[in-house]
C-alpha positions in Angstrom: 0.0 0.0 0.0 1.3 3.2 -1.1 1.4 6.5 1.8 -0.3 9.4 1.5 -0.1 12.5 2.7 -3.2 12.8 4.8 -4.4 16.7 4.8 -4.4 18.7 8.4 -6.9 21.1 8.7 -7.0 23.7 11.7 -10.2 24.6 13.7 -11.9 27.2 12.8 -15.3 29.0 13.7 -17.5 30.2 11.3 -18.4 33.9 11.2 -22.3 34.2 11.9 -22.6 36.1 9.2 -21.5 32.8 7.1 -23.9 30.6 8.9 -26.9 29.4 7.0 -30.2 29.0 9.3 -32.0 25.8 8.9 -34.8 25.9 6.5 -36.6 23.3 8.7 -36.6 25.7 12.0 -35.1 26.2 14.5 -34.8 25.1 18.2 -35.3 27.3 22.2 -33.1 25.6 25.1 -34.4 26.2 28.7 -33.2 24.9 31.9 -35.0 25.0 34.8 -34.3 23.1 38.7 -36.8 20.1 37.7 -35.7 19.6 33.2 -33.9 20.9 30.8 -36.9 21.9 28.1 -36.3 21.8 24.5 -38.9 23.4 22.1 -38.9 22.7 18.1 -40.7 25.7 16.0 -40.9 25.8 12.0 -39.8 28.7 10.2 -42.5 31.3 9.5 -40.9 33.0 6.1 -42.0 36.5 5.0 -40.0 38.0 1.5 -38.1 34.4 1.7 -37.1 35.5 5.3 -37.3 33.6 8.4 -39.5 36.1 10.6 -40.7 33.6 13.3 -41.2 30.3 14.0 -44.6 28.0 14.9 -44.3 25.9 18.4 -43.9 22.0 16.8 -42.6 20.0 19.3 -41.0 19.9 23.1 -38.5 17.7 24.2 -37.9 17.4 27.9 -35.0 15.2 29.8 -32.1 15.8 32.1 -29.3 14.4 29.8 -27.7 16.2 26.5 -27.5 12.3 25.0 -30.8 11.3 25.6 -32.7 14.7 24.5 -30.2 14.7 21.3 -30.7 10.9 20.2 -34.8 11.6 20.8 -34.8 14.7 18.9 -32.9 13.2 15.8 -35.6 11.0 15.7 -38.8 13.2 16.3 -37.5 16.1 13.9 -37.3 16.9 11.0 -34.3 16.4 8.8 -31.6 19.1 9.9 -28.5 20.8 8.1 -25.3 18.6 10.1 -24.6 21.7 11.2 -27.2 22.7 13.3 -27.0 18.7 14.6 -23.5 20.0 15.9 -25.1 23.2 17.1 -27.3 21.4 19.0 -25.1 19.0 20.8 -23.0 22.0 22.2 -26.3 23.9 23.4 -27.7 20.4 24.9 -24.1 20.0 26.6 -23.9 23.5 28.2 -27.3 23.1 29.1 -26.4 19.6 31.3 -23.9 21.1 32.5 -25.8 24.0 34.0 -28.5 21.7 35.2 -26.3 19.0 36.7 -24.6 22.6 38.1 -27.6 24.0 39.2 -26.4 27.4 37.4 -28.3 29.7 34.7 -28.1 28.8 31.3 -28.3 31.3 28.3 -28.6 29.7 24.9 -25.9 30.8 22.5 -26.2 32.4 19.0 -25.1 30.5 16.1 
């Protein structure tokens, strides 16, 4: 078997003005002393923009794992992206539940 040079690329976060929102919709993280409460909304488009969203779905659970592997299966299909979005919010909000701290939801 022959080598290759196998490429090395470096971290690096994407400007939010690059990001591209999800057509499907988007998701609201809250954490509370009892859950940490997940709610799915569908985009509401005006002029092809995303101006609001429509309350779909709520996910509740205590562990980023368990809310992530049930919302990959009751959502829709999602840019791998925001799937990687999500996981961070989902961790930080474990975190501050298991912490008993607040948690504020992060941009893109």
């Amino acid at each position: 078997m022959k080598d290759r040079e196998i490429p090395l690329i470096k971290a690096k976060k994407t400007a939010e003005k690059d990001v591209i929102l999800d057509s499907q919709g988007f998701f609201v993280i809250d954490v509370d002393s009892k859950t940490i409460r997940v709610e799915y909304y569908s985009n509401v488009y005006k002029d092809k923009r995303i101006v609001s969203g429509i309350l779909q779905k709520v996910f509740t659970g205590t562990k980023a794992d368990a809310l992530s592997d049930t919302i990959a299966s009751h959502a829709p299909p999602l840019r791998p992206e925001h799937y990687l979005y999500l996981g961070r919010e989902l961790q930080k909000a474990q975190l501050a539940f298991d912490q008993q701290k607040k948690y504020i939801q992060g941009g893109c």
